[in-house]
C-alpha positions in Angstrom: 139.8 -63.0 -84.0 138.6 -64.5 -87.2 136.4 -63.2 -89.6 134.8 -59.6 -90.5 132.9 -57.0 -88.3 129.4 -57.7 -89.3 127.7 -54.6 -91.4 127.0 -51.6 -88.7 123.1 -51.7 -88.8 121.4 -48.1 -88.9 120.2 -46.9 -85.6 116.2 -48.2 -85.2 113.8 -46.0 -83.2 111.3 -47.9 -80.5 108.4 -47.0 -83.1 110.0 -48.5 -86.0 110.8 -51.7 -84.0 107.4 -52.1 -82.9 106.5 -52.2 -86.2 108.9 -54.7 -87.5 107.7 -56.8 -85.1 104.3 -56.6 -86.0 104.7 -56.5 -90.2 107.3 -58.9 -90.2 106.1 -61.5 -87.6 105.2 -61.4 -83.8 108.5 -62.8 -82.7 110.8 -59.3 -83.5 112.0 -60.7 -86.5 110.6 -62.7 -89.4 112.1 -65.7 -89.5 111.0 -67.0 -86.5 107.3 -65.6 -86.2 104.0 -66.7 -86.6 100.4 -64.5 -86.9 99.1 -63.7 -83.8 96.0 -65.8 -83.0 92.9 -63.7 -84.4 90.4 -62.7 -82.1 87.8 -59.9 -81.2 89.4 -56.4 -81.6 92.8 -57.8 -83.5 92.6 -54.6 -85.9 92.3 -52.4 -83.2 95.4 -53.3 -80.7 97.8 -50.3 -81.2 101.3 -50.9 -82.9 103.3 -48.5 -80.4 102.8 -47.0 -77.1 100.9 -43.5 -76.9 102.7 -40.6 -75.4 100.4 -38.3 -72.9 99.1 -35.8 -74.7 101.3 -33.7 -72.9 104.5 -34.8 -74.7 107.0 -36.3 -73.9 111.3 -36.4 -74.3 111.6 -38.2 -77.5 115.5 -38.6 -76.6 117.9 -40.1 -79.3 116.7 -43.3 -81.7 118.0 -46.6 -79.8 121.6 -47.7 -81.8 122.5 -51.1 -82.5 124.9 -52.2 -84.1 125.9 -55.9 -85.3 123.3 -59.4 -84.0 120.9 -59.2 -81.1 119.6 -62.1 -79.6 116.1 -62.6 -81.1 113.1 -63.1 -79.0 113.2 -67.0 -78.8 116.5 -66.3 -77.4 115.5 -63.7 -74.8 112.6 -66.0 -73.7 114.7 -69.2 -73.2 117.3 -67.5 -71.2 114.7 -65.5 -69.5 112.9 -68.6 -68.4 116.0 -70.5 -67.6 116.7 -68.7 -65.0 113.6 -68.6 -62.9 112.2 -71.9 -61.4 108.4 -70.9 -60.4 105.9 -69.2 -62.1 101.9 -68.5 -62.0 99.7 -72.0 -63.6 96.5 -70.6 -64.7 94.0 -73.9 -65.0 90.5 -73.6 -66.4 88.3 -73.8 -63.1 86.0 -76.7 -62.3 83.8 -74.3 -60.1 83.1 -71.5 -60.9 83.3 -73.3 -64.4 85.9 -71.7 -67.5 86.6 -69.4 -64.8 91.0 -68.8 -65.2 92.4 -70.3 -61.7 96.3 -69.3 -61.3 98.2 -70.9 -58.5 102.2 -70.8 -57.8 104.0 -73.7 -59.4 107.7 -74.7 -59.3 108.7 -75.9 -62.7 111.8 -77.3 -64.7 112.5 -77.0 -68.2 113.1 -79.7 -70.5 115.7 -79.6 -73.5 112.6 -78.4 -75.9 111.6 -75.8 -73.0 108.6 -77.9 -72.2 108.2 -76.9 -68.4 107.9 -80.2 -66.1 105.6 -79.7 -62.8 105.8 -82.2 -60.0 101.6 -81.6 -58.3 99.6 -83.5 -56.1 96.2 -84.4 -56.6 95.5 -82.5 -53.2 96.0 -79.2 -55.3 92.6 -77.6 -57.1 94.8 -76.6 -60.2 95.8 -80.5 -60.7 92.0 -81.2 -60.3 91.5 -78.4 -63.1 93.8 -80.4 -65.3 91.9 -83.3 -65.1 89.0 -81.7 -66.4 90.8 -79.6 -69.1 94.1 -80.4 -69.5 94.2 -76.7 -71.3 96.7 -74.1 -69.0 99.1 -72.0 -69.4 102.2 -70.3 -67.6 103.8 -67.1 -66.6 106.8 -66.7 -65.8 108.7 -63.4 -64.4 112.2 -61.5 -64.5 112.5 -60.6 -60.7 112.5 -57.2 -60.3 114.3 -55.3 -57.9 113.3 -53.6 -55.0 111.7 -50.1 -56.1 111.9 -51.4 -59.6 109.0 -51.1 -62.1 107.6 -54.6 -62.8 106.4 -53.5 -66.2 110.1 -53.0 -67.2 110.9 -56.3 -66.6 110.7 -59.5 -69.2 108.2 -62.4 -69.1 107.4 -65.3 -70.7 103.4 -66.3 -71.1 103.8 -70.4 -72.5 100.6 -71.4 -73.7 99.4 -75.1 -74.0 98.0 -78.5 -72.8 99.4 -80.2 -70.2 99.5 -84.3 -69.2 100.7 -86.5 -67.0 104.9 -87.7 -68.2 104.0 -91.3 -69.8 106.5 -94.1 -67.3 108.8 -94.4 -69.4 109.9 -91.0 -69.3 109.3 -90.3 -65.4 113.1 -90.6 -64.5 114.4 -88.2 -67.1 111.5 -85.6 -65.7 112.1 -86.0 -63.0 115.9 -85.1 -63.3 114.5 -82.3 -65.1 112.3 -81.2 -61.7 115.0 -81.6 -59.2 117.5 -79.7 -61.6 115.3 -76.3 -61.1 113.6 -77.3 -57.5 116.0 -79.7 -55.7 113.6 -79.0 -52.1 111.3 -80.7 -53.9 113.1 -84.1 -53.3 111.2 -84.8 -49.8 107.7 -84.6 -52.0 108.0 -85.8 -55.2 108.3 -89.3 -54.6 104.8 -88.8 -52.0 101.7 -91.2 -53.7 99.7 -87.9 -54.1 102.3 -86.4 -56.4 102.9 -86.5 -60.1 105.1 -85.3 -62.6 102.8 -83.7 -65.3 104.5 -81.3 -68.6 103.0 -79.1 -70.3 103.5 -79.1 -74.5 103.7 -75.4 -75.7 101.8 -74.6 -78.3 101.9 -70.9 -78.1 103.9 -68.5 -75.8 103.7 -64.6 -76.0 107.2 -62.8 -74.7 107.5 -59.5 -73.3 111.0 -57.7 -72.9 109.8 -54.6 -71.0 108.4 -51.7 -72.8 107.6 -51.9 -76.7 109.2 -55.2 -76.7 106.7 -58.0 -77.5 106.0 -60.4 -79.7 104.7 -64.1 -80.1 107.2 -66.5 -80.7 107.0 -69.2 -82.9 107.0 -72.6 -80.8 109.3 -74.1 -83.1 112.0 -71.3 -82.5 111.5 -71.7 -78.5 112.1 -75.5 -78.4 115.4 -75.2 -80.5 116.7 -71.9 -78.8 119.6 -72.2 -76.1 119.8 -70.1 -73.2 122.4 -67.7 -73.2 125.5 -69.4 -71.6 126.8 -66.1 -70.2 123.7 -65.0 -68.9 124.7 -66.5 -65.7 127.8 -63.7 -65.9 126.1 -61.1 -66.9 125.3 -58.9 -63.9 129.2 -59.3 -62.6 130.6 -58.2 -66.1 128.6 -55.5 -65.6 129.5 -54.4 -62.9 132.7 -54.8 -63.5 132.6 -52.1 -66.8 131.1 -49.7 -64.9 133.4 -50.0 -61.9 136.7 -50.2 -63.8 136.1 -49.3 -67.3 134.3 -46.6 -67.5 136.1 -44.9 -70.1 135.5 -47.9 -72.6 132.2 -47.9 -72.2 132.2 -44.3 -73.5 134.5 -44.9 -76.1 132.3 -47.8 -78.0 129.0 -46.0 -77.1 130.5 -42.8 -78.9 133.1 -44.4 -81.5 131.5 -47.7 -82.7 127.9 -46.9 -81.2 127.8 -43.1 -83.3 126.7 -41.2 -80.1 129.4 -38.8 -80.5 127.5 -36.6 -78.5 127.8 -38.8 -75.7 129.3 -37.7 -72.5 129.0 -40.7 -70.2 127.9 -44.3 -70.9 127.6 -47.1 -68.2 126.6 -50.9 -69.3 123.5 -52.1 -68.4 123.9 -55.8 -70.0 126.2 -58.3 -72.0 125.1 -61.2 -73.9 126.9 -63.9 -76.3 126.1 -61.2 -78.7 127.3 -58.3 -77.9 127.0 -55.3 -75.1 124.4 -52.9 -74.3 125.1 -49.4 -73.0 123.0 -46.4 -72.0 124.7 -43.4 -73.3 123.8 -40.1 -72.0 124.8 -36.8 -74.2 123.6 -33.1 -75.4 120.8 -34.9 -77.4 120.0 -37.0 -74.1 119.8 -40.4 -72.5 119.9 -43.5 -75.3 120.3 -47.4 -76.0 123.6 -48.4 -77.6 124.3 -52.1 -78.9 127.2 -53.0 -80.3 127.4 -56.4 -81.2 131.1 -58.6 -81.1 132.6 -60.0 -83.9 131.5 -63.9 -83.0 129.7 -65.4 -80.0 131.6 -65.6 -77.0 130.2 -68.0 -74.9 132.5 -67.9 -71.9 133.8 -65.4 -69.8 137.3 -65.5 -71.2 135.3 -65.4 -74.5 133.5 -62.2 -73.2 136.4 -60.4 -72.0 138.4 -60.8 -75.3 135.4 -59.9 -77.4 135.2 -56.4 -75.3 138.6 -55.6 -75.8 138.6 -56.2 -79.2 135.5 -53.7 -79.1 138.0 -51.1 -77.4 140.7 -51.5 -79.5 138.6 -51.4 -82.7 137.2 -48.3 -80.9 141.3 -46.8 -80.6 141.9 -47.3 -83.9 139.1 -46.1 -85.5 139.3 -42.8 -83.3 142.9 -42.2 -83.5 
């Protein structure tokens, strides 16, 4: 491979990254945030989640090592792979009451999410009045997971009918996500409508949330291994165990570490959970470029394991 091992960053506790991404801009990372939207009580949200007064295990400080994807990243790849989320309309009765309804959706090339709704539905009515809306969507989470853990994406914005001339292209878009929705949206009753974001708030779990600057969300691409993700996992912890201890303890610094499994891959890099004598972490290493195939991924972790080798021997 070409090029240099980017600079090992120094290992960043979950307190210290919550407050990076409040000091240095709402999206994790400064370039791409904005100021949250002032309100009542703004001075008094907290910067970090409480522990019970109780105490709890502190554990080791979360590692990473080399790029992460930032949060405009996480929320486009997050969204692309979900095709229905929660429409919340402002009600006509009871009035400015919040309405949320299910709604199928697609995602344009600026992640402007395209609906297909008929003016049967009491959220289209809504829109009518106030065109004002916004929309969540959801990781999936799995059965006896925690739904807290898992990431969202709250898009924020006004929506409108798509003008004629741009009907086809939306509705390529629609069918793309929703191809059921082929019997219907050709009915009288139904219309394409999109929604222009003008704010969207992402959460990646726990003490990972910020709001992303619109700008960064329209010109972010989905992670084109995403897709692979859950197999290439599967596949380091099934077969390559050993690796996965070897860069969580060489390259990662948990020397301590006495078994690591992966828990996630990205164009970026690879995240492990190492547990040791000083407990249960996070360890990212990033690769040395993007790989953005799974021949691409698969070279870039071996690389990882040899870089590991010779660094260890």
């Amino acid at each position: 491979m070409q090029g240099s091992r980017p600079p090992r960053a120094k290992p960043l506790d979950a307190g210290t990254r919550n407050r990076m991404e409040t000091q240095e801009g709402p999206a994790g990372n400064a370039s791409t945030g904005t100021d949250p939207p002032a309100g009542p009580g703004t001075n008094a949200v907290p910067r970090d989640h409480g522990a019970p007064a109780s105490g709890a295990p502190s554990g080791p400080r979360p590692v990473v090592v080399g790029r992460e994807p930032d949060d405009a990243e996480r929320a486009r790849t997050l969204a692309a792979g979900v095709a229905t989320g929660s429409l919340a309309t402002v009600a006509r009765d009871p009035a400015g009451t919040p309405f949320a309804s299910v709604a199928p959706f697609g995602l344009d090339r600026q992640g402007r999410p395209v609906l297909c709704i008929s003016e049967l539905a009491e959220h289209t009515q809504n829109l009518h009045q106030d065109p004002r809306c916004s929309i969540l969507v959801a990781e999936a989470v799995p059965e006896d997971g925690d739904p807290l853990a898992a990431g969202r994406v709250t898009l924020l914005g006004t929506a409108a009918v798509v003008p004629a001339g741009e009907r086809d292209d939306a509705k390529g878009v629609h069918l793309a996500a929703n191809p059921y929705a082929s019997y219907y949206i050709d009915y009288t009753d139904f219309a394409l409508w999109r929604i222009e974001v003008e704010a969207l708030r992402f959460v990646g779990g726990y003490g990972r949330m910020s709001w992303v600057d619109p700008g960064a969300w329209a010109a972010a691409e989905p992670d084109p291994v995403a897709p692979l993700a859950a197999g290439v996992v599967e596949h380091m912890n099934d077969d390559h165990a050993e690796a996965n201890l070897l860069i969580a303890r060489v390259l990662g610094g948990r020397d301590d570490a006495t078994s690591a499994s992966c828990v996630g891959v990205d164009r970026y890099g690879i995240e492990l959970v190492a547990k040791g004598t000083t407990g249960t972490g996070r360890v990212r290493v990033g690769f040395e470029e993007a790989a953005t195939t799974s021949e691409a991924i698969r070279a870039a972790v071996v690389a990882l394991v040899h870089e590991a080798r010779a660094a260890s021997s």
